[in-house]
C-alpha positions in Angstrom: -44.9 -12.4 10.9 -41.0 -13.3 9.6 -38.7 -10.5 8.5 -35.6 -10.8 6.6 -33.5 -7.7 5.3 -29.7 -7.5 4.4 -27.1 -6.0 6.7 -23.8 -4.5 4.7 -21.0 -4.3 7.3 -18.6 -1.7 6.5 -15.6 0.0 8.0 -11.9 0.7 7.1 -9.1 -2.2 6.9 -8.9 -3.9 10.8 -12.2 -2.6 11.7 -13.3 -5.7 13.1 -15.9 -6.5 10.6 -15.0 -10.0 10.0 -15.2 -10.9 13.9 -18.4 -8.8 14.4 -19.9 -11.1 11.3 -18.6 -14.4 13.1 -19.6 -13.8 16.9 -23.0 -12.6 15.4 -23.5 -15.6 13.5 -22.0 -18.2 16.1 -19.8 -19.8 13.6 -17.2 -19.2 11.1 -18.0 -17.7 8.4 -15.4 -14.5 7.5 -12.2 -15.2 7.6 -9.9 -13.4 10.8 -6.6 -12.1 10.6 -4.5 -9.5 12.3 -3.5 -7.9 8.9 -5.9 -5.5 7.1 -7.9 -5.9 4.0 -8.4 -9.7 4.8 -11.8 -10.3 3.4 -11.6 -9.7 -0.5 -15.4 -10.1 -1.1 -18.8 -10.0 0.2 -19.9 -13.1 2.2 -23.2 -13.5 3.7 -23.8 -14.8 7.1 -27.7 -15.8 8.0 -28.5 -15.0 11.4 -32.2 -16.1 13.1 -33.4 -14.2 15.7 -36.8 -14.5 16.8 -38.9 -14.6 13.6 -36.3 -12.2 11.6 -33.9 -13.5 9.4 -30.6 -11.0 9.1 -28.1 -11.5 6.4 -25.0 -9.9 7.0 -22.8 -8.7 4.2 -19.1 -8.5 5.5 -17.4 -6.4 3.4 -13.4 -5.8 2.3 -12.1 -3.0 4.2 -12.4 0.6 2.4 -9.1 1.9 2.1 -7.2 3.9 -0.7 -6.9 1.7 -3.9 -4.1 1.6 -6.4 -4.1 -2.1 -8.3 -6.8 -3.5 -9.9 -7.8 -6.4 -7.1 -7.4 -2.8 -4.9 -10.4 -1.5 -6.8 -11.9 -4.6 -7.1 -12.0 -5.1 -3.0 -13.8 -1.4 -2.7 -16.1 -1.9 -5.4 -17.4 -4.9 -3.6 -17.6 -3.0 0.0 -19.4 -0.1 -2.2 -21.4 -2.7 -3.9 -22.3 -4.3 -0.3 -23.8 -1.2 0.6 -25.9 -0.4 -2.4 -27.5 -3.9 -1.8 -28.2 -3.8 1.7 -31.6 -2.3 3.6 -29.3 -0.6 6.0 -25.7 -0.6 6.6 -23.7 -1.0 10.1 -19.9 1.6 10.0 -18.0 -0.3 12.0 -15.4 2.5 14.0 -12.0 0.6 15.5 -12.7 2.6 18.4 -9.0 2.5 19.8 -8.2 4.6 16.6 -10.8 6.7 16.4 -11.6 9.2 14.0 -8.8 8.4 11.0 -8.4 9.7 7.3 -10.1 6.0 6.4 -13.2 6.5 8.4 -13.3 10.2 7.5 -13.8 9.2 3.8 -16.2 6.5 4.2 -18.7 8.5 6.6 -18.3 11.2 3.8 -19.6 9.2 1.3 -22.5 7.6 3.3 -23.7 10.5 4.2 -24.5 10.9 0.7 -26.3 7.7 1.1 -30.4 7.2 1.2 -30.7 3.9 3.1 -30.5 3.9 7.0 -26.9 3.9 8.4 -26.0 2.8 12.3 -23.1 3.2 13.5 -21.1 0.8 16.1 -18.0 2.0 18.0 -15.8 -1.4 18.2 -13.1 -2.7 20.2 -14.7 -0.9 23.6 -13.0 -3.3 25.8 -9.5 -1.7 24.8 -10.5 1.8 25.5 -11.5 3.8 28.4 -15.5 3.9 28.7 -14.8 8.2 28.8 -13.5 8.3 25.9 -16.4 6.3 23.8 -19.0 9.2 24.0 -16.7 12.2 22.6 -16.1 9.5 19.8 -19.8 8.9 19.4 -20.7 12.6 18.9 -17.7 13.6 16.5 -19.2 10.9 14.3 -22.7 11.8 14.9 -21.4 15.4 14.3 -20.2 14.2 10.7 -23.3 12.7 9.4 -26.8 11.6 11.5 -26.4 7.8 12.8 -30.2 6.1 12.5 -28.6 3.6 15.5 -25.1 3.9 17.7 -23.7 0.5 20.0 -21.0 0.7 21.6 -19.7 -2.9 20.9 -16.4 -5.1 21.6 -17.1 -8.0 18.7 -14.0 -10.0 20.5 -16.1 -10.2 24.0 -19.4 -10.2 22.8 -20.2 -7.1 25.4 -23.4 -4.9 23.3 -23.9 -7.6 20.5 -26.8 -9.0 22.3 -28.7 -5.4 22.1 -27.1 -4.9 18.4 -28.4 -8.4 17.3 -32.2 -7.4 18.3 -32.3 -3.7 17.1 -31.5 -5.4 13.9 -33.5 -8.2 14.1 -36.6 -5.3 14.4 -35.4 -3.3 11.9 -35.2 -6.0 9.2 -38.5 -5.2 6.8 -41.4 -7.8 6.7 -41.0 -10.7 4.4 -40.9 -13.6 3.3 -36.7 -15.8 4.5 -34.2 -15.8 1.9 -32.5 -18.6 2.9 -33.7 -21.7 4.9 -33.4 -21.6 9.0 -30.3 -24.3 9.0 -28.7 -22.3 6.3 -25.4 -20.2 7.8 -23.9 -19.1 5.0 -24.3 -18.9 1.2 -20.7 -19.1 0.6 -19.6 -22.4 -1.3 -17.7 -25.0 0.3 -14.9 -24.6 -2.2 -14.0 -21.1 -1.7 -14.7 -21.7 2.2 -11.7 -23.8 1.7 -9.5 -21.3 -0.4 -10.4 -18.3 2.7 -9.4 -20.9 5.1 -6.2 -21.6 3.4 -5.8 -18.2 2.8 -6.3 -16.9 6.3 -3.5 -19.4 7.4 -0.7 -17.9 5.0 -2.2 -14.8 6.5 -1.5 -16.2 9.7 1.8 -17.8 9.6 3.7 -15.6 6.8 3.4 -12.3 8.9 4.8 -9.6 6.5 6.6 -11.1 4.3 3.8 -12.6 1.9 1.2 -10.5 3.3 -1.3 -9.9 0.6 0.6 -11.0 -2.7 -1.0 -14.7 -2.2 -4.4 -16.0 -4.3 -5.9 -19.2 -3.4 -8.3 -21.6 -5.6 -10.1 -24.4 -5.0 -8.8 -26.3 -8.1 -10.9 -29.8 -7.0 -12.8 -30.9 -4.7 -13.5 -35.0 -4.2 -16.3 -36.5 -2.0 -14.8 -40.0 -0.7 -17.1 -43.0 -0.2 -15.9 -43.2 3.7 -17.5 -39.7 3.7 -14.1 -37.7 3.5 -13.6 -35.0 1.1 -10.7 -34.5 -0.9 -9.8 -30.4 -1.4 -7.0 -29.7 -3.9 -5.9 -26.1 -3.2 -3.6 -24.2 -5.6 -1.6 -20.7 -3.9 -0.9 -18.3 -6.4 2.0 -15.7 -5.6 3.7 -12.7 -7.6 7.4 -13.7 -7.0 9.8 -16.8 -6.9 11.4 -15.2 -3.5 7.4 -15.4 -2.4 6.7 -19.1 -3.0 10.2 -20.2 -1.5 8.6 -18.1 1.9 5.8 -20.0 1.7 7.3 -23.4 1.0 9.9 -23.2 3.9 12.8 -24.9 4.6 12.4 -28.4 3.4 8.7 -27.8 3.2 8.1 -27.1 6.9 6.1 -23.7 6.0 3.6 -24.9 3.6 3.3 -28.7 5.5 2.5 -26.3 8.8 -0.3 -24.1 6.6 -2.0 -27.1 4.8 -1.8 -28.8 8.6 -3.4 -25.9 10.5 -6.3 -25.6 7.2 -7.2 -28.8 7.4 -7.6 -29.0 10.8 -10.0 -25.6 10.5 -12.1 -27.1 7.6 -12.7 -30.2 9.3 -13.9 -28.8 12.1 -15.9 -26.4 9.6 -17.6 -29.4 7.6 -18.0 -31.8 10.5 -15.9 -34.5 8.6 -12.3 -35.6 7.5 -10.7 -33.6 5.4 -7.8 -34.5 2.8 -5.9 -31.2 1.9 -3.3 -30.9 -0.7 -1.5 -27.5 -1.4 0.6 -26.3 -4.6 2.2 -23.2 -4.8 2.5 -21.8 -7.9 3.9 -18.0 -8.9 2.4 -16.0 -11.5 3.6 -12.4 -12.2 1.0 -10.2 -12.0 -1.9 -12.2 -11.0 -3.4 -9.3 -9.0 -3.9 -7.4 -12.0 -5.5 -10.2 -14.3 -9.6 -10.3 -14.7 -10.2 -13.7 -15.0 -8.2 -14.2 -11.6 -10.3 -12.0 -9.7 -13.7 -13.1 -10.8 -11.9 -16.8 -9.6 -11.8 -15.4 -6.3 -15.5 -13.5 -6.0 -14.6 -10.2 -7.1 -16.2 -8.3 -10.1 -13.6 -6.4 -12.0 -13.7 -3.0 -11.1 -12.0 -1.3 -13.9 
């Protein structure tokens, strides 16, 4: 008999969501960066196990909004969580019990579906200190599941992977066995382009960049061509990200390409324009572009 349920992964900003989603499904499918609020909008990962199919629904970070691709972000992690069969909190357990967390378990506790909860990070934290952890949160709201987890080692994702893969309902696959991930090549380039300004522009253009896939080519030798465009608020922000001479931007498309063609399994032909536009982070049409639903 095959199952197949949907998995929302939620947590506040630097959670370790993303890396959870990617170890669980064995390749890249969430972007990963040392900076919060990294993933803007629900991606699926398909993971088999056995004869249960789990989709996992990473999630933006849940954090306090104030612009409209702010309330865009959390509308999606809400909106991950509504569709789901049961949703995974995902506790940096290094923090512990912040304002962030506080709020979100607040709010699912209000919640109907099942909700497990999995302490993260273990391997930076004294083993003593995980159970007090454990029962504050339990304390707060009642936890269907808890794991105690490290997504960056691996260590309790083998006992987390099958408790899902039982819990997912009966049913019919929703995507085919080979299938990792339902997100299109084209933004899969834009997140990997993305993650590398993340990467390489620390703080200085942490968050203010958009990217979109403006073409993408199929070559007869098999190659693809991707045309990228970077959008950014400020002129001081696009001369950051073109460098001196052009080294900054030559380094980001370099590192992006060489990420996507190990992603695609083929040669890759990237080309990058930056472009700044005032207030892109507030437009509609912009945020749609980049696979968030206008939250008002």
């Amino acid at each position: 008999m095959t199952r197949c349920g949907l998995v929302a992964i939620l947590g506040a900003p630097n959670a370790g969501k993303s890396t959870l989603v990617n170890r669980l499904a064995g390749t890249k499918v969430s972007i990963v960066s040392p900076k919060p609020q990294t993933t803007r909008f629900r991606i699926r990962a398909v993971v088999m196990h056995g004869q249960s199919q789990i989709i996992l629904v990473d999630t933006p970070g849940i954090f306090a909004p104030r612009r409209r691709l702010d309330r865009a972000m959390v509308a999606a992690a809400w909106g991950g969580a509504q569709d789901a069969d049961l949703s995974l909190l995902v506790v940096d357990a290094r923090a512990g019990l912040t304002d962030a967390v506080r709020r979100i378990v607040e709010t699912l506790a209000k919640s109907r579906r099942p909700v497990w909860l999995a302490l993260n990070k273990t391997d930076l934290i004294p083993r003593e200190r995980l159970l007090p952890l454990a029962a504050e949160l339990n304390a707060m709201m009642t936890f269907a599941e808890t794991f105690m987890v490290s997504a960056e080692t691996g260590d309790g994702l083998d006992r987390l992977e099958a408790r899902l893969a039982a819990a997912m309902p009966p049913g019919p696959y929703l995507f085919p066995e080979d299938e990792l991930t339902d997100l299109p090549n084209r933004m899969l380039a834009a997140e990997i382009v993305r993650e590398q300004i993340l990467r390489q522009t620390h703080q200085e253009v942490p968050h203010h960049a958009s990217v979109e896939t403006e073409q993408w080519t199929e070559n007869a030798d098999g190659s693809v061509r991707v045309d990228c465009t970077i959008y950014v608020s400020r002129r001081t922000q696009k001369a950051i990200l073109i460098g001196e001479k052009g080294a900054r931007i030559r380094a980001i498309g370099q590192s992006a390409r060489m990420e996507l063609a190990r992603l695609l399994e083929r040669p890759v032909h990237l080309f990058l324009n930056v472009k700044e536009r005032e207030g892109w982070d507030e437009e509609r049409a912009r945020l749609r572009a980049i696979g968030l639903e206008d939250a008002g």
